[in-house]
Structure formats: structure tokens, C-alpha cells
C-alpha positions as CSV (number, residue, x, y, z in Angstrom):
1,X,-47.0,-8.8,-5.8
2,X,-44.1,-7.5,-8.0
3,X,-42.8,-5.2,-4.6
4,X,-43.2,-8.6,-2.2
5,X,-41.3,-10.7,-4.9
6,X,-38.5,-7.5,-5.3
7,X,-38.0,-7.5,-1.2
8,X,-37.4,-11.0,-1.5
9,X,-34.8,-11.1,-3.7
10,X,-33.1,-8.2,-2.1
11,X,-32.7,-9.7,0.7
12,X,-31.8,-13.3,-0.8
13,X,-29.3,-11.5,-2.4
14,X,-27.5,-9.8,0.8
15,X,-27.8,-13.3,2.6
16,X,-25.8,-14.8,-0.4
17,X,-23.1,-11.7,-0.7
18,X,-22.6,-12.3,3.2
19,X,-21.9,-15.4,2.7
20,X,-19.7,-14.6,-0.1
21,X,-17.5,-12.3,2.5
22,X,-17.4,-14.6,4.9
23,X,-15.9,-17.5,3.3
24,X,-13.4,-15.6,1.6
25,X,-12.5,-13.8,5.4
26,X,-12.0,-17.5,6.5
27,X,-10.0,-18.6,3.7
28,X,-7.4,-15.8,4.2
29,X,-4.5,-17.2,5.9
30,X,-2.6,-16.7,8.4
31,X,-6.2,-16.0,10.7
32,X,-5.4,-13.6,13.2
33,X,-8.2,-14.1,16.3
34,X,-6.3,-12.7,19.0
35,X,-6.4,-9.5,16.3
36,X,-8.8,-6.5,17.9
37,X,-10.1,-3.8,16.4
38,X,-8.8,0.0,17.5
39,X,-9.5,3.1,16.2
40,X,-6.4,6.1,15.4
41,X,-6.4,9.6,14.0
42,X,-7.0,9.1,9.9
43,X,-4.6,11.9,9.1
44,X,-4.2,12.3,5.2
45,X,-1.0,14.3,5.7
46,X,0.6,10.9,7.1
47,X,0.2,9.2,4.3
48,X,-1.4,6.3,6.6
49,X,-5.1,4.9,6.4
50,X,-5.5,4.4,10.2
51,X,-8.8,2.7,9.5
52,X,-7.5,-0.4,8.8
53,X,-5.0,-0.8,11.1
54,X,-5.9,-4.0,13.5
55,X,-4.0,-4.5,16.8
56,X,-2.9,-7.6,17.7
57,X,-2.6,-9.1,21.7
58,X,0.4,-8.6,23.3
59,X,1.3,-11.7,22.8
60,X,0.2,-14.0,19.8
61,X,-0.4,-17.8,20.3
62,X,-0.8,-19.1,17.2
63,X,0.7,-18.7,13.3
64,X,4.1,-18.3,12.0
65,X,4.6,-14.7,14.0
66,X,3.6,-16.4,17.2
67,X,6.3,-17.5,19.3
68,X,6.7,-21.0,21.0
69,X,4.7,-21.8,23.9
70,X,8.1,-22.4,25.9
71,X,8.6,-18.9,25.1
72,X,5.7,-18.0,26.6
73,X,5.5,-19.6,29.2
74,X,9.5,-18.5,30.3
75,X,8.2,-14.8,30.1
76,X,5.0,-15.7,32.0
77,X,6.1,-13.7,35.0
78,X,7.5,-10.4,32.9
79,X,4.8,-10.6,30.9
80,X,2.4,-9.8,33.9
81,X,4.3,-6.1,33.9
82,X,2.5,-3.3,32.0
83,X,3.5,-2.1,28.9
84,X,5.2,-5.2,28.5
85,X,5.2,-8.1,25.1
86,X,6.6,-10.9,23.7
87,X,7.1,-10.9,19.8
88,X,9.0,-13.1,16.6
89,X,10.1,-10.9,14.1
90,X,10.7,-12.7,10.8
91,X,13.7,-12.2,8.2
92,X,12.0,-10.1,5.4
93,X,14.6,-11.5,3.1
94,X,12.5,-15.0,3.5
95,X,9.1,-14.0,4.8
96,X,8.6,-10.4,2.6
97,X,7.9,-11.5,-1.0
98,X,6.7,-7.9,-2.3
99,X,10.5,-7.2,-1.9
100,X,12.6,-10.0,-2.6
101,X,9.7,-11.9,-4.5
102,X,10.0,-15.5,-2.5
103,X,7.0,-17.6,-1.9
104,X,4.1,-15.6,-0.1
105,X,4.0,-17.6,3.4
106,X,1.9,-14.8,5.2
107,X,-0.7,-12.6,4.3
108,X,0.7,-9.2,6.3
109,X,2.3,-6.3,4.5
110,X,6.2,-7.0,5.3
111,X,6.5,-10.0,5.8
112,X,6.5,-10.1,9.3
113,X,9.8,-8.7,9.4
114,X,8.1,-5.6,10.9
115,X,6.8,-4.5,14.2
116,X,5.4,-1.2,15.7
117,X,5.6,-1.0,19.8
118,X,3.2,2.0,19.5
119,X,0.5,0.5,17.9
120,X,0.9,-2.9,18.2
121,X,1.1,-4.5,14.9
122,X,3.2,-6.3,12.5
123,X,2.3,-4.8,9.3
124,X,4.5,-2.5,7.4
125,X,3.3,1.1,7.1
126,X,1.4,2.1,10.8
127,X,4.1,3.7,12.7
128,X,6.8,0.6,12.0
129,X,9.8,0.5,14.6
130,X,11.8,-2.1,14.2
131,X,12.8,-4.5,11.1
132,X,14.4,-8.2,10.8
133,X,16.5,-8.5,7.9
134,X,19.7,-10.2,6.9
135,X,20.5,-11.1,10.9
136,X,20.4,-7.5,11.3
137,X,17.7,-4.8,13.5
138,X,17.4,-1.7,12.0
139,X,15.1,1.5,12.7
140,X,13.8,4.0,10.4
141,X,12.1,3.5,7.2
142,X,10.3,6.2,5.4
143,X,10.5,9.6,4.4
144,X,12.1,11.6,7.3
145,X,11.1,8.9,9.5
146,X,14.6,8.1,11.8
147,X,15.5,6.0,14.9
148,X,18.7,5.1,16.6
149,X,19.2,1.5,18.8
150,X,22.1,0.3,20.5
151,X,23.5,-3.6,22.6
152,X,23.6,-2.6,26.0
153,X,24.8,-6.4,26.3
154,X,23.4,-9.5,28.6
155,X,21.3,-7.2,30.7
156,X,18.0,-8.7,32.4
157,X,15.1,-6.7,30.8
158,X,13.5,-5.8,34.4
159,X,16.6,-3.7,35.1
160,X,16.0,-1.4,32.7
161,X,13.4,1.5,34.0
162,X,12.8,5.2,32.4
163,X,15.5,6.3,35.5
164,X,18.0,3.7,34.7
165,X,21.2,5.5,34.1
166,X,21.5,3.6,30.7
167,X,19.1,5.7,29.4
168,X,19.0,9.1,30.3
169,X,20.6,10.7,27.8
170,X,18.5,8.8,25.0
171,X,15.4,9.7,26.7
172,X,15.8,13.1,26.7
173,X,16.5,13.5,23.2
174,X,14.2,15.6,21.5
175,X,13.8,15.6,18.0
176,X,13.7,18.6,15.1
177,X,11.2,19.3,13.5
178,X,13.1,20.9,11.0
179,X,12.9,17.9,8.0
180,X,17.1,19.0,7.0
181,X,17.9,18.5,10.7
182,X,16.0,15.4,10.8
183,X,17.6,13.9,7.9
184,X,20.7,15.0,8.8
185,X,20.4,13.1,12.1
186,X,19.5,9.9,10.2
187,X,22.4,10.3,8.1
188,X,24.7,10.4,10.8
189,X,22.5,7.0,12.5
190,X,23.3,5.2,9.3
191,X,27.2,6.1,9.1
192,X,29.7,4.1,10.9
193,X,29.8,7.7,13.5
194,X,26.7,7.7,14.7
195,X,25.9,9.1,17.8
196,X,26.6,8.6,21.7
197,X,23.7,8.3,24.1
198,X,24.9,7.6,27.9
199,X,27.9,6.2,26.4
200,X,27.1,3.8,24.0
201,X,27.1,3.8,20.0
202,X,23.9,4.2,18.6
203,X,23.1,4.1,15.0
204,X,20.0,2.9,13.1
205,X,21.0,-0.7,12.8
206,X,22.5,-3.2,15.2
207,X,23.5,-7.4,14.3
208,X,21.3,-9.9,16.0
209,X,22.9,-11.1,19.1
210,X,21.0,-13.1,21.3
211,X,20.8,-13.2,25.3
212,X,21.5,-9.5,24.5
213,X,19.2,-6.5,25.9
214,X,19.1,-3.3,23.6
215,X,17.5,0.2,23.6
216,X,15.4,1.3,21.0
217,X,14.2,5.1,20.0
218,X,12.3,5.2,16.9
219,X,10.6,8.2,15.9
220,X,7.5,8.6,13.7
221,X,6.3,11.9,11.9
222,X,2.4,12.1,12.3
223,X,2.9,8.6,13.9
224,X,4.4,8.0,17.3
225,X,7.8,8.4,19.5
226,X,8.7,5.9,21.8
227,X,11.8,4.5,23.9
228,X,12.1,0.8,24.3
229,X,13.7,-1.6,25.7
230,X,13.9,-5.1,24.3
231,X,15.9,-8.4,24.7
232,X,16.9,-10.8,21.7
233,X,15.7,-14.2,23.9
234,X,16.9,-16.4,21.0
235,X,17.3,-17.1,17.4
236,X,15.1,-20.1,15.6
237,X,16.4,-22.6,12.9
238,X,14.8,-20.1,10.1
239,X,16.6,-17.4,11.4
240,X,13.5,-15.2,13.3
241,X,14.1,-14.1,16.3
242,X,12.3,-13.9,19.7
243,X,12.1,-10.6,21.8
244,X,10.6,-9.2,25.0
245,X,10.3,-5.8,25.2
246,X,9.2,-3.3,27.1
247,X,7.9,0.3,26.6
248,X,9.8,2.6,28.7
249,X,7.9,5.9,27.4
250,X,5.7,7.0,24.6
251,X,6.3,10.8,23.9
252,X,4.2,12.8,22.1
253,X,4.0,12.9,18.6
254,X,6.0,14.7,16.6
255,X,5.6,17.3,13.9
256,X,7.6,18.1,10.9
257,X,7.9,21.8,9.6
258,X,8.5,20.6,5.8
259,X,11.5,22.1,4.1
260,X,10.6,25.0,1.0
């Protein structure tokens, strides 16, 4: 009788501590449906725990990071191209309060402010590519961990292909995997030189400028490489920004030899 009576509460007690779990999962805000599950590497020399890294749709629909359905429905057509998505970056000076310690609006690391094109996700700290902050884009955030982007101006976004003379010169860059060389690259992307790609300036941060098309190389130690191409569609009255982008190449991923 003591066993039955022992079973019973056992199991009374997982139905309550389920319960438990799932009204506090549905109290976190913002809710992220259109969010699925996908597995990566869980590399320990990254630094990254992959296994809690959750992709989001290409497109989100609801919540502050999903843009307007006029939006949506204006990049209807584009959006039916592969490797192709529609994103609002917030400005981490508003959004990110575990830096500038305003009013915690979203429940995502960053803010927002963040995006990776690689592995499709907002939060800071899985293979980040771009950032919002101060009405500026910037690349390039950790460790050796560099990127370079550039305003090839009011350009449609279906113009610009991997063959596009644009960006040749950029896609064929190959980065060291030498950690001095690669910090002395990102040095150079953050002074007013930086470099030239196919003749345009490139550094590691570019102003907001909408009905502007830019190209983006960010690249990722242990994370990802890629080569985008995205267009600032517009600005909202908070100061986040709408952008279609497109993934012209994903390369593979790079290794750094680390300095003794």
C-alpha cells in the first residue's frame, strides 16, 4: 500500500511541476511561435552553447521585432526567392537594457539590436552579423570576430547576384587565420582607411540611410562566414529599421590559429 500511495504522489508531483513550466513558458514575453527548434555543432572552443539557440521564420509576424504587415506584404514577391528575409532591427541604445540599463521591453539577449543571417536569430552571442545602434550598422563584435559593409546606394536588391560586378572582389576575400592578421584587418575596418572592395569604402560600420542597398561580409571564428546583401526599406518613428536581405553565399567556416 505504501509503494501504490509513493507512485501516486510521484506522479502527482510531475503533473504539478509541468504545470509549473508551462505557465511560466507562457508568461515570458515577447512569445516567439513562428520560433523552431535547430540543432548546431556545441563547440566548447566557441565559447557558444549551440543548444539553445532557436531559429526564428524568415520572416516574423508578430511582436516588437516583427515588421508591419505593409512591409510584408511590399516584399511578398522577393520574399518568394531563396535565401531571401525580411527583418526590424532595433536600436540597442533603446531596446538593450543589459547595456544601457533602460526599461527591459524584450526578453532576447541584445535587445533586438542584433541579427545573425547564418543562423537566423536575433539574439546576441550565435554567430551575430549585424547591430543597430545610434542610427548606425556596424559588424564585428567579439574576440577576433571582424566584418566589413559598405552603401552601394539606391540599388534594387534583385540586382545584386554572387556575379554582380559589385561584388567580386568582396567575395573572394579570404580571411587569415592568423588571430594578429585578423585583428589587424579589423583595425584597419574600424579606422577612417578602411579598405576597398570593387571600389567602394568598406569599414565595419556604415550610417543608416534608407532606400539604400548595402553589402555585408561578416565573419565568425568557429561560427559562420557569409556575404550579404541587404536594403534599408525604411526607418520607423522609434528609430528601428526595416531590411530585406539576401544571402549571396555562405562560405565555410573559418578557423583561427591562436597567437603564443
Amino acid at each position: 500500500m505504501k509503494k501504490f500511495f509513493a507512485v501516486i504522489f510521484a506522479v502527482l508531483l510531475v503533473c504539478f511541476l509541468n504545470e509549473i513550466a508551462c505557465a511560466r513558458s507562457q508568461n515570458d514575453e515577447p512569445r516567439y511561435d513562428e520560433f523552431k527548434s535547430i540543432e548546431f555543432r556545441d563547440d566548447n572552443r566557441s565559447g557558444t552553447n549551440w543548444s539553445y539557440l532557436r531559429r526564428e521564420d524568415r520572416v516574423l509576424q508578430k511582436g516588437l521585432l516583427a515588421p508591419s504587415a505593409n512591409d510584408r506584404e511590399a516584399a511578398k514577391g522577393f520574399l518568394r526567392e531563396s535565401n531571401t528575409g525580411l527583418i526590424r532591427l532595433l536600436p540597442r541604445e533603446l531596446y538593450d537594457s543589459g547595456t544601457y540599463h533602460v526599461e527591459k521591453k524584450l526578453n532576447i539577449r541584445g535587445g533586438g539590436a542584433y541579427y545573425s543571417f547564418a543562423h537566423l536569430t536575433h539574439a546576441y552571442g550565435y554567430g551575430s552579423d549585424i547591430e543597430l545602434d545610434h542610427n548606425k550598422l556596424s559588424v564585428g563584435f567579439a574576440g577576433a570576430d571582424y566584418g566589413m559593409l559598405t552603401n552601394i546606394g539606391d540599388v534594387p536588391l534583385e540586382q545584386i547576384t554572387l556575379a554582380d560586378t559589385r561584388a567580386k572582389d568582396i567575395a573572394a576575400y579570404r580571411p587569415s587565420g592568423s588571430e594578429l592578421k585578423a585583428r589587424t584587418d579589423s583595425r584597419r575596418l574600424s579606422s577612417r582607411e578602411g579598405m576597398t572592395f570593387d571600389g567602394f569604402p568598406y569599414r565595419n560600420r556604415a550610417p543608416v540611410q534608407e532606400n539604400s542597398t548595402y553589402l555585408l561580409r561578416s565573419i565568425g571564428y568557429r561560427t559562420s562566414d557569409v556575404l550579404v546583401a541587404f536594403r534599408l526599406v525604411r526607418q520607423d518613428t522609434d528609430g528601428s529599421v526595416i531590411i530585406a536581405w539576401k544571402l549571396l553565399k555562405r562560405y565555410h567556416t573559418p578557423e583561427l590559429k591562436r597567437n603564443d
